[in-house]
N, C-alpha and C positions, 0 to 999 in steps of 0.2 A: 377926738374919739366920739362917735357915736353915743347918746346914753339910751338909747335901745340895745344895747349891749350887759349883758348879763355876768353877773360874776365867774361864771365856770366858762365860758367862752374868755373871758377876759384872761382867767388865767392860762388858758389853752394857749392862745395868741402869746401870753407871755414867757410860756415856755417854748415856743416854737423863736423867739426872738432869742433868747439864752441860747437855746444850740443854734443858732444861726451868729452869733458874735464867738462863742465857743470853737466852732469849726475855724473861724479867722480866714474865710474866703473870700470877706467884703470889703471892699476900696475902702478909704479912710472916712470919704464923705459918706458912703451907705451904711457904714458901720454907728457914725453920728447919729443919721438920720432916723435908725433903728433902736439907738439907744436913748435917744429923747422920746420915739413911742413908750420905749418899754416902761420909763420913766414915769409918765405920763398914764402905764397901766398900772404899776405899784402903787401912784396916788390913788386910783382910782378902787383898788384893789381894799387897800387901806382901810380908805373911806370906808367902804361898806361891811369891811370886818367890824372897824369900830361901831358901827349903825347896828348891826346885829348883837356885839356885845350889849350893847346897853338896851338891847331887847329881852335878852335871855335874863332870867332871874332864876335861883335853886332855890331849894327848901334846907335851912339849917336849924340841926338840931339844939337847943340851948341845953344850960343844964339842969334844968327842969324838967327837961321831957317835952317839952313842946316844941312845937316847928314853925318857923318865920319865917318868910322871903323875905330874899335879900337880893338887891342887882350881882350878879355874877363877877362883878369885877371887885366886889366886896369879901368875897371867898376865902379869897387868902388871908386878908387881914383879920378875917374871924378863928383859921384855923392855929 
């Protein structure tokens, strides 16, 4: 896969590979060969969820009144 390849393209492609296994129109071997892309764009997909997670940081309130950041993925465990 390309990594000039952009996430919302990536997932475009990976929804067009879903209804393309979905329909069940593809020989056994095209059906592989399509699902080891797709596979391949889930990793890829992943990744860069994860990469943005750990970009994103909130503001949380304590109970003082005061506001913190915190990484995003820390969220839940504070509420």
């Amino acid at each position: 896969m390309s990594e000039e390849r952009d996430f919302e393209s990536a997932m475009k492609r990976l929804e067009e590979i879903v209804q393309m296994l979905e329909n069940g129109n593809l020989s056994l071997e095209e059906s592989l060969k399509i699902f080891e892309e797709g596979m391949k764009l889930v990793k890829y997909c992943s990744s860069k969820l994860e990469e943005a997670e750990r970009k994103v940081s909130i503001l949380v309130q304590e109970s003082n009144g005061k506001y913190v950041q915190v990484p995003f993925s820390e969220k839940e465990e504070i509420e």
